[in-house]
BAVO-224235 format. One record per residue (C-alpha): residue number from 0; residue in one letter; x, y, z. Coordinates in nm, 4 decimals, m for minus. Example, Ala and Ser with C-alpha at 12.3 -4.5 7.8 and 13.67 -1.06 7.14 Angstrom:
2
- k/r/u/v/w
- 0/A/1.2300/m0.4500/0.7800
- 1/S/1.3670/m0.1060/0.7140
//
This chain:
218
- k/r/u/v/w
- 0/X/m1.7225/1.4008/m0.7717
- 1/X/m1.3763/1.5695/m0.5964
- 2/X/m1.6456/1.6565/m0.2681
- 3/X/m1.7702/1.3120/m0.2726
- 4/X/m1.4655/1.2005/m0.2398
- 5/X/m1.3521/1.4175/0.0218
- 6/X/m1.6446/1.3419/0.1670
- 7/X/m1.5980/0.9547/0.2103
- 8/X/m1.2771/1.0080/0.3163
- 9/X/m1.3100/1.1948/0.6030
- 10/X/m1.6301/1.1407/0.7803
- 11/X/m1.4729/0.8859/0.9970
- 12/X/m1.1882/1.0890/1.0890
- 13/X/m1.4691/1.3771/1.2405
- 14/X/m1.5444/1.2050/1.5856
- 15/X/m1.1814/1.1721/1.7139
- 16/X/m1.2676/1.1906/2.1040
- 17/X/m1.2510/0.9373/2.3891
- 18/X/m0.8725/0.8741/2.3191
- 19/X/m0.7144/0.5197/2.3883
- 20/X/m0.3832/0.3396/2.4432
- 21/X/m0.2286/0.2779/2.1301
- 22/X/m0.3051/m0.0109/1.9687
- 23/X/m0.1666/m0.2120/1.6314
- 24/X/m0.3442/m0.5032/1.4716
- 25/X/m0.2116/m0.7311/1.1549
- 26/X/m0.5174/m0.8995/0.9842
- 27/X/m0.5903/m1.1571/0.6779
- 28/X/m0.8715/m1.1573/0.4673
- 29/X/m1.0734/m1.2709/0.1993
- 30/X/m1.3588/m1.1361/0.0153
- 31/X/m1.5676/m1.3375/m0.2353
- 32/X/m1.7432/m1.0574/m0.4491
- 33/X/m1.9382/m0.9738/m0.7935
- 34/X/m1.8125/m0.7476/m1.0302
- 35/X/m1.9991/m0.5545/m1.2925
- 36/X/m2.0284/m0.2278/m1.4751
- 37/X/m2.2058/0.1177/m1.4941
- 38/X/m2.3147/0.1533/m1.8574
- 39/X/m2.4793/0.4839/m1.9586
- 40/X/m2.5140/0.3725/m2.3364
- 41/X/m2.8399/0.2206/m2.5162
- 42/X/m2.7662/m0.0782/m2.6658
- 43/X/m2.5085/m0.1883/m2.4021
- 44/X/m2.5115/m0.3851/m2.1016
- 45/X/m2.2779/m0.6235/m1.8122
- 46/X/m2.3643/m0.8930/m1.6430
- 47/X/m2.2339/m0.9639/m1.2992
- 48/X/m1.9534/m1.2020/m1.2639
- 49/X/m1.8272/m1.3745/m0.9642
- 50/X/m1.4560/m1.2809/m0.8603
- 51/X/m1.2240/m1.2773/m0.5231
- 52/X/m0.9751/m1.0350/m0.3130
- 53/X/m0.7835/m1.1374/m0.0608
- 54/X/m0.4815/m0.9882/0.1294
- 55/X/m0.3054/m0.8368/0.4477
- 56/X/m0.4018/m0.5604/0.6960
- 57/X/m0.2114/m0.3107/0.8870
- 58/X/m0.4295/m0.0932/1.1640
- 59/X/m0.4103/0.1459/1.4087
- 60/X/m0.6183/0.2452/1.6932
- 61/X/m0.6205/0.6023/1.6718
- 62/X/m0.8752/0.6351/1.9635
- 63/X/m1.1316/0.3979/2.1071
- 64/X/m1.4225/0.4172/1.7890
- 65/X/m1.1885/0.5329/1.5121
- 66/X/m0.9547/0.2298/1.3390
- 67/X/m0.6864/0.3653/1.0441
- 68/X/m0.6308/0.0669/0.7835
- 69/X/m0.4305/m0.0044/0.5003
- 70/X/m0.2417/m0.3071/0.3728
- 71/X/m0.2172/m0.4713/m0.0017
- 72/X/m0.5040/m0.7069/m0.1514
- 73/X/m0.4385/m0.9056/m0.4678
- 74/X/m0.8210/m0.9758/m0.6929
- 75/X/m0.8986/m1.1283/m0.9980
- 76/X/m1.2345/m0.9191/m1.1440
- 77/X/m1.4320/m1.1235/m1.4081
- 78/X/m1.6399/m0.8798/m1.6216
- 79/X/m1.9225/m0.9815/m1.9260
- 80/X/m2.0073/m0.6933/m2.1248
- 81/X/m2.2005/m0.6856/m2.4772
- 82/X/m2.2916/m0.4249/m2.7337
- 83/X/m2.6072/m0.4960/m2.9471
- 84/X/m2.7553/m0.3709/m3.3045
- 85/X/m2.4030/m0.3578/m3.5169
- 86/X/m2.3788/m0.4130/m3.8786
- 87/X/m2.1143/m0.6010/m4.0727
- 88/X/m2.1152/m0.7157/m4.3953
- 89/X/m2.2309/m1.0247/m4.3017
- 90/X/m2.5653/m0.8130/m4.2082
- 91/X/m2.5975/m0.6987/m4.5330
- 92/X/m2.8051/m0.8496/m4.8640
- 93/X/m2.6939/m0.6922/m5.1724
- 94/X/m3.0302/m0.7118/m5.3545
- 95/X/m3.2408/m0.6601/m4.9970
- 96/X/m3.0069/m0.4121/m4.8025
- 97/X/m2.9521/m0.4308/m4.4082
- 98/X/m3.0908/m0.8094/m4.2966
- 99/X/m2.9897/m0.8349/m3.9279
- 100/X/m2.8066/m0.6936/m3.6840
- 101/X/m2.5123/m0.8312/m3.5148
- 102/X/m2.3935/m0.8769/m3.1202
- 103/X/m2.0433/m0.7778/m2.9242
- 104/X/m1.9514/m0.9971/m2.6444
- 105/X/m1.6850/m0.9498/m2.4441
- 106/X/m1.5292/m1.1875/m2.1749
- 107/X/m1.2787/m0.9938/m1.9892
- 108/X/m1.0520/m1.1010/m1.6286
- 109/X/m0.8541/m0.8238/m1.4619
- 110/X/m0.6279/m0.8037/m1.1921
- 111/X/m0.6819/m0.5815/m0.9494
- 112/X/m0.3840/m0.4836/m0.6698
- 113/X/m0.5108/m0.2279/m0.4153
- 114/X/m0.3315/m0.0264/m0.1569
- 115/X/m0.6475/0.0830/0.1154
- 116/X/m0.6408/0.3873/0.3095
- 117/X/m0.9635/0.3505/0.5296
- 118/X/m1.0968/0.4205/0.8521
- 119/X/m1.3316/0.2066/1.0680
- 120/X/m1.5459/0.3806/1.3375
- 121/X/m1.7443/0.1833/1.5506
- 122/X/m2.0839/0.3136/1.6641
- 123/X/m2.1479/0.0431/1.9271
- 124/X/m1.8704/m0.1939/2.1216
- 125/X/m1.8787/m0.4544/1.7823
- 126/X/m2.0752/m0.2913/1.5372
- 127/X/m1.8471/m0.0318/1.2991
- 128/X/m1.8868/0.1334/0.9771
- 129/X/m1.6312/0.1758/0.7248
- 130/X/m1.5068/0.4052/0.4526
- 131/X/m1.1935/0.5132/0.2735
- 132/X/m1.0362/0.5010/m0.0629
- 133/X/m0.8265/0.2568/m0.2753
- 134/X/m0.5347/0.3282/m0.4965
- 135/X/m0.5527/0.0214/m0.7824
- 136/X/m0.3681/m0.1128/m1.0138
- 137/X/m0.6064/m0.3105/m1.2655
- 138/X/m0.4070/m0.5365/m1.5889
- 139/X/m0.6120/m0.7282/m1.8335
- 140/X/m0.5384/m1.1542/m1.7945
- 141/X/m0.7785/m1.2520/m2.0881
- 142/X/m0.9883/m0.9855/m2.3033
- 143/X/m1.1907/m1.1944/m2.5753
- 144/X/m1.3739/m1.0405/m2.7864
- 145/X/m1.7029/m1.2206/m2.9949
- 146/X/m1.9248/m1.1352/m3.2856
- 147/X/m2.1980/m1.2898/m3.2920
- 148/X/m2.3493/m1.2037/m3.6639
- 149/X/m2.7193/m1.2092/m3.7756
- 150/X/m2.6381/m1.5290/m3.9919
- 151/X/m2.5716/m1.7622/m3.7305
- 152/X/m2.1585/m1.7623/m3.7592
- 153/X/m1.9274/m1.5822/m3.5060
- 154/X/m1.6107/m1.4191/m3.5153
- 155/X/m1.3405/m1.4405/m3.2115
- 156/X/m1.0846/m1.1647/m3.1706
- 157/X/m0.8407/m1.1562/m2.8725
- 158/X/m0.7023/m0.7964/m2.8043
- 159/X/m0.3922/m0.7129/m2.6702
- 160/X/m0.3546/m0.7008/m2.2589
- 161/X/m0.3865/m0.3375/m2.1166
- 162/X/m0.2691/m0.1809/m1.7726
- 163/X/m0.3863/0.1271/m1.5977
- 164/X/m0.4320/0.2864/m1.2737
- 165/X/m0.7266/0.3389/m1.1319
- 166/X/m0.9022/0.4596/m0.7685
- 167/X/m1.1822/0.3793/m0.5452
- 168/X/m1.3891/0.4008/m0.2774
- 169/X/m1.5041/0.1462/m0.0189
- 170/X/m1.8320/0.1489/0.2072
- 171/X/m1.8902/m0.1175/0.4398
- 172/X/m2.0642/m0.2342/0.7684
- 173/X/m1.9319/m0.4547/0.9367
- 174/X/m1.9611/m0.6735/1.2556
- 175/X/m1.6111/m0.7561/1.5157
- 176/X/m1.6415/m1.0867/1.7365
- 177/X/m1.3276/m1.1449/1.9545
- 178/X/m1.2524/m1.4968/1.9759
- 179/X/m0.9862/m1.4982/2.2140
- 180/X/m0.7890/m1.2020/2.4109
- 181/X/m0.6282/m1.0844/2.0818
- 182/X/m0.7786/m1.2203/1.8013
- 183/X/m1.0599/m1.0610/1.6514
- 184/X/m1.3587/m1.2396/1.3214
- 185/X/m1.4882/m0.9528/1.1402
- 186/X/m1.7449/m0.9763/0.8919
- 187/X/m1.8634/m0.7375/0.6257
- 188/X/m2.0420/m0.6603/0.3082
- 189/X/m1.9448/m0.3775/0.1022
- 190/X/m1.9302/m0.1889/m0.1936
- 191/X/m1.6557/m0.0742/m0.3856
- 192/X/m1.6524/0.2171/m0.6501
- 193/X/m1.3811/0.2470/m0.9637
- 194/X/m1.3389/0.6369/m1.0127
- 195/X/m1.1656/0.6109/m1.3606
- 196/X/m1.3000/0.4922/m1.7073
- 197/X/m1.2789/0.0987/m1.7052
- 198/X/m1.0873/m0.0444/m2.0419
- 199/X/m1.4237/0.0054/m2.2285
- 200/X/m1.5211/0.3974/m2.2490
- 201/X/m1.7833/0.5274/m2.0108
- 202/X/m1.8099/0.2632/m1.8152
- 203/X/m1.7331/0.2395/m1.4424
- 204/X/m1.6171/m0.0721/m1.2596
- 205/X/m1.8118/m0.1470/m0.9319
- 206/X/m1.7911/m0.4799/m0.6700
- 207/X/m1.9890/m0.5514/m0.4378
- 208/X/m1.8828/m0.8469/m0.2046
- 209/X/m1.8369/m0.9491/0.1814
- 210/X/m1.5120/m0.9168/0.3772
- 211/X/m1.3848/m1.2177/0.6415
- 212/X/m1.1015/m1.1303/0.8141
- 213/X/m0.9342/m1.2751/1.1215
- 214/X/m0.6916/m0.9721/1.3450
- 215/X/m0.4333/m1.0086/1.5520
- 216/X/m0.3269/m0.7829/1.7985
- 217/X/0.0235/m0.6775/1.8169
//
């Protein structure tokens, strides 16, 4: 995991040639994604749930194919996640033994604030790739929890909020129109990676989304 890592991070920094003037840019974005989870457990599974990031970007021209990045995005991650085949005593005849089997649901919103530190290399004039990692900051908004027992009756339990730090990494392609001498549209799906455990155990948060941004340069 450590080389893949390394990996994504530096394969855009391995073409520095054809230098260029130096060049700053301040952009805005927004990116409407999905968010789900890796689950490596039988009886588990997530289902995709719409979310947003948006923020401010900082670059820097380091040559004329090679873009550094980083800024501060604020996201709200909405996450479904539910564990099959429990028992409870609900589940449970006295005279006939085990009757059903009950359902975990969970409804969960994070926040997510990300510090980037990515590169974008262009392979033609508009056209760029991008990669780099993300140092996040995830905290729980809402975490309910529901039973749903074998009888027909639920049970609701809200947990307590949770913080934790997490990090990521972003691959995107991704498409630059210049709409006037210094203002630049980019557009750009991606996918985003969450190295850590999420709040549940052995499972890994992933987005995958598209990125509008308008640049200026400075």
């Amino acid at each position: 995991m450590k080389k893949l890592v390394t990996l994504l991070f530096l394969i855009p920094f391995t073409l520095l040639s054809q230098q260029n003037a130096a060049e700053w840019h301040l952009g805005i974005s927004v990116k409407p994604e999905i968010s789900a989870m890796t689950i490596h457990i039988n009886g588990e599974s997530s289902k995709a749930e719409y979310g947003f990031s948006s923020g401010l970007t900082l670059g820097y021209n380091i040559s004329s194919s090679i873009t550094f990045e980083t800024g501060i995005y604020y996201g709200i991650k909405n996450i479904n996640h539910s564990k099959g085949g429990l028992t409870f005593e609900s589940d449970i005849d006295p005279e006939f033994g085990v009757i059903g089997t009950s359902e975990l649901t969970r409804k969960i919103q994070l926040q997510d604030i990300e510090i980037p530190i990515q590169a974008k290399y262009f392979l033609f004039k508009q056209l760029y790739f991008r990669s780099g990692l993300g140092l996040n900051f995830l905290s729980e908004r809402s975490y309910v929890n529901t039973i749903h027992h074998s009888d027909g009756t639920t049970t609701t339990i809200e947990s307590d909020p949770e913080s934790y730090l997490n990090y990521s990494a972003t691959l995107g392609i991704g498409y630059m129109q210049p709409i006037g001498e210094k203002i630049n549209f980019n557009i750009e799906p991606f996918i985003k990676y969450y190295f850590r455990d999420n709040i549940i155990p052995i499972t890994h948060l992933y987005n995958i989304g598209l990125n509008a941004a308008l640049t200026l340069k400075l």
